[in-house]
C-alpha positions as CSV (number, residue, x, y, z in Angstrom):
1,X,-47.5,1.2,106.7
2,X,-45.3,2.5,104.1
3,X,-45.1,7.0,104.4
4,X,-45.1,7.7,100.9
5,X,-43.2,11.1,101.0
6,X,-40.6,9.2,102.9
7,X,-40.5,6.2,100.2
8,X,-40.4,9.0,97.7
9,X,-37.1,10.4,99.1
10,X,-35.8,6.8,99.8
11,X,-35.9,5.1,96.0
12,X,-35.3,8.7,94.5
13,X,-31.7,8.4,93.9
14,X,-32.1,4.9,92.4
15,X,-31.2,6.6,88.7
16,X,-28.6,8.3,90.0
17,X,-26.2,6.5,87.7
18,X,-28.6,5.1,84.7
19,X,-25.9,6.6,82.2
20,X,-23.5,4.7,83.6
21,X,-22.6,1.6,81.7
22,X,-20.2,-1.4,82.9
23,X,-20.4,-4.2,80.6
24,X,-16.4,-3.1,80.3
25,X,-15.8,-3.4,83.9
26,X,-13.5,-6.7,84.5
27,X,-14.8,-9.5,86.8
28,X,-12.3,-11.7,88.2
29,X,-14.2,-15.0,89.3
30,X,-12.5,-16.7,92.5
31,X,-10.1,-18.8,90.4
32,X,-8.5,-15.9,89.3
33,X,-9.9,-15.6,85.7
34,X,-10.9,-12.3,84.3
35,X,-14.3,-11.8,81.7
36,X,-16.0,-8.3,81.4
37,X,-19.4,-8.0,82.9
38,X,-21.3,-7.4,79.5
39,X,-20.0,-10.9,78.5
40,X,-20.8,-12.4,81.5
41,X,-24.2,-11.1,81.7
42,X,-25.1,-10.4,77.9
43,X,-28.5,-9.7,77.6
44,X,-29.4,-10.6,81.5
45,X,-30.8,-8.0,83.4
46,X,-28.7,-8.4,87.3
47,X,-29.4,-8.2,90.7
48,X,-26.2,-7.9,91.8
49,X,-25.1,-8.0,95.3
50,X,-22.1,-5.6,96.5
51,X,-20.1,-6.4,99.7
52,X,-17.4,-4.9,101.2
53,X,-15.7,-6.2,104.8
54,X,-19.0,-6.0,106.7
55,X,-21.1,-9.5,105.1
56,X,-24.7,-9.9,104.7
57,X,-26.3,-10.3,107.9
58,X,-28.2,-14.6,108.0
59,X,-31.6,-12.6,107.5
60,X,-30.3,-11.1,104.4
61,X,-28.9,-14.3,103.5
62,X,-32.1,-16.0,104.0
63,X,-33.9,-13.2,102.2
64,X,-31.3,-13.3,99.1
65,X,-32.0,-16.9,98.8
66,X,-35.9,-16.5,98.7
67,X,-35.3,-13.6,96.0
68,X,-33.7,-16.0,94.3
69,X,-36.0,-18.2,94.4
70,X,-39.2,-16.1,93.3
71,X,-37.0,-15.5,90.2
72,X,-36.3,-18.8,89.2
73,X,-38.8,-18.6,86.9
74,X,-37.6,-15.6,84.6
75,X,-34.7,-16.6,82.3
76,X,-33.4,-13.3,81.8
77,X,-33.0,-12.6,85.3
78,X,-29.7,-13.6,87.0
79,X,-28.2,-12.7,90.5
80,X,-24.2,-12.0,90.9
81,X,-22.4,-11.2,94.3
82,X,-19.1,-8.7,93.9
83,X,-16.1,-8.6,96.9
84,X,-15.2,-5.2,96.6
85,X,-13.2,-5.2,100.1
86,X,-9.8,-5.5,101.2
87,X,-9.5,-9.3,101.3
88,X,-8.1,-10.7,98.4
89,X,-7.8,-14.4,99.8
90,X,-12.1,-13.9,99.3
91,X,-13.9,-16.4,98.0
92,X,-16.3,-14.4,95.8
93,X,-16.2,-12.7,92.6
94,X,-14.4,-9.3,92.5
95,X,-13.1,-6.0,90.5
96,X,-10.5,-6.7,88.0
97,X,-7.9,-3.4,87.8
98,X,-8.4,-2.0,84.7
99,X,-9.9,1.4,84.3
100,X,-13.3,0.8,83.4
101,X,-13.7,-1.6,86.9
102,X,-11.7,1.7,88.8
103,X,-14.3,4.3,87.4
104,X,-17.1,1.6,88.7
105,X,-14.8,1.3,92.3
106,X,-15.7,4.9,92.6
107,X,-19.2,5.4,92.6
108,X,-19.7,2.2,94.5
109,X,-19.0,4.2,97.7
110,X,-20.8,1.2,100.2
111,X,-20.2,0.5,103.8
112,X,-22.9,-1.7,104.2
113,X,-23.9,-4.4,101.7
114,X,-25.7,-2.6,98.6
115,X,-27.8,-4.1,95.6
116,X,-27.8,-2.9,92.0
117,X,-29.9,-3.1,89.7
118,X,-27.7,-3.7,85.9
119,X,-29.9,-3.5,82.7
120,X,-29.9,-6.2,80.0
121,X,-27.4,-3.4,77.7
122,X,-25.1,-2.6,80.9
123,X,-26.5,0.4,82.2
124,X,-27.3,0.6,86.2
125,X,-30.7,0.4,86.5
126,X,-30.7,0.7,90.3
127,X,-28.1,2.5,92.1
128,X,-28.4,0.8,95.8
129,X,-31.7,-0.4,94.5
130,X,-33.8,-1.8,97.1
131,X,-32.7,-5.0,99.3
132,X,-33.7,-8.8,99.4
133,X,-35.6,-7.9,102.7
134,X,-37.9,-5.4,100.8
135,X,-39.3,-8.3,99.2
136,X,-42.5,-6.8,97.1
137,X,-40.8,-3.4,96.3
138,X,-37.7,-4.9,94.9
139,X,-39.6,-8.1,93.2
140,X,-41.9,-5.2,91.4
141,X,-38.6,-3.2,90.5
142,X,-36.6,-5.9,89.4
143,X,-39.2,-7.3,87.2
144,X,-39.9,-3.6,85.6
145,X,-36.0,-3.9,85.1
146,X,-36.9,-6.6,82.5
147,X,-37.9,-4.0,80.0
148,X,-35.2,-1.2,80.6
149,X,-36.9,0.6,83.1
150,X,-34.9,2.3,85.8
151,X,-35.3,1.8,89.8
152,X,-36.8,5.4,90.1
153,X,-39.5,5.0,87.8
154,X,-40.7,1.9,88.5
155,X,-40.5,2.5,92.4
156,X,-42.1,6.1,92.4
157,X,-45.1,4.1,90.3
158,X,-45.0,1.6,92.4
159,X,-45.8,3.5,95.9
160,X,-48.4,5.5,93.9
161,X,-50.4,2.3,93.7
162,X,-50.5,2.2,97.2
163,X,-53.2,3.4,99.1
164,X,-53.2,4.1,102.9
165,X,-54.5,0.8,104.3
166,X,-51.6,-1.2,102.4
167,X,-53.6,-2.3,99.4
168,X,-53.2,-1.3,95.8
169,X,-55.3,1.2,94.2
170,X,-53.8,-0.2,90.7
171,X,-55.2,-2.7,88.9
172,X,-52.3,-3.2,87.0
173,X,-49.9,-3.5,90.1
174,X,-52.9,-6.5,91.7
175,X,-52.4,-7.8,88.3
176,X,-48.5,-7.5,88.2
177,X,-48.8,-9.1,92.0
178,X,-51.4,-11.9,91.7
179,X,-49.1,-13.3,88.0
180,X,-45.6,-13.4,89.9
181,X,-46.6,-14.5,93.2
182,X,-49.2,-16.8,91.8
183,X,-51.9,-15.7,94.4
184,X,-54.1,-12.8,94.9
185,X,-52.6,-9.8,97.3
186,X,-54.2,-10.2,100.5
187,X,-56.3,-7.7,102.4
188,X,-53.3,-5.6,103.7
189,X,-49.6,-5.9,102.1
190,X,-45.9,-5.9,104.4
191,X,-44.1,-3.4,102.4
192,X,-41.1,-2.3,103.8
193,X,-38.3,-0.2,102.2
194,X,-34.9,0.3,103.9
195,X,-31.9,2.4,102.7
196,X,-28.7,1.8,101.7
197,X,-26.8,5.2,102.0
């Protein structure tokens, strides 16, 4: 059962950064070739997944994949992983050295692996939004972060829908639920929200 004071606190520092643009930030793909995320990602909205020297655990792995795979279906979703640790020999897409991809170096501040949320126009969304393990919390969020709508917002709405025996009270969020799962929610729901501070 989900303590909604406590999910309050969790997902409240999600916006923490929604002024923050980084479609000038450099990406430098594993061959070595540089592109700026807005052109990589024009119009996309991005899950994407930050890593420093400590990796994804296999049940975050196996999570990512099944996130992945839920949002097949939506176009304008697409999922990017960023190396931002000490390895360059890595095999996954990292930081270019400009100025723009320092200033984003900065606030990245992770020990642990961290997701963001990045908005269709470059702005974060999500600053360490929720993770592939807090599978309906993150699908809902994500999906809200279709339309521009930052992690806060949509979370905070989100566990207001809940009501103490793991249901929705909202029948927009059964609505929301029953279209991108494709079935109805069941009698009581697994939410789970962990923290990436």
């Amino acid at each position: 059962m989900m303590v909604k004071g406590i999910a309050k606190l969790m997902v409240k520092n999600y916006n923490d950064y929604t002024s923050t643009h980084i479609s000038d930030v450099k990406i430098v793909d594993p061959e070595g070739r540089n592109q700026s995320f807005g052109n990589l990602y024009n119009g996309k909205t991005v899950y994407l997944y930050v890593w420093g020297n400590k990796k994804r655990s296999v049940q975050q792995e196996k999570s990512y994949q099944q996130l992945k795979e839920r949002f097949a279906k939506y176009p304008d979703v697409v999922f990017s992983e960023l190396y931002v640790g000490s390895d360059t020999s890595s095999n996954t897409s990292r930081l270019g050295d400009d100025t723009p991809s320092a200033e984003f170096r900065k606030i990245l501040m992770i020990g642990d692996p961290a997701a963001f949320i990045i908005g269709k126009d470059g702005a974060i969304l999500a600053y360490k939004g929720p993770r592939p393990d807090d599978k309906i919390i993150l699908d809902y969020v994500l999906y809200q972060a279709m339309t521009g709508e930052d992690g806060t917002k949509s979370a905070k709405r989100f566990i207001r829908g809940m009501n103490g025996n793991s249901q929705f009270k909202s029948s927009k969020l059964i609505e929301w639920y029953t279209g991108h799962f494709g079935k109805a929610p069941g009698d009581k729901l697994n939410v789970s929200l962990s923290s990436t501070n």
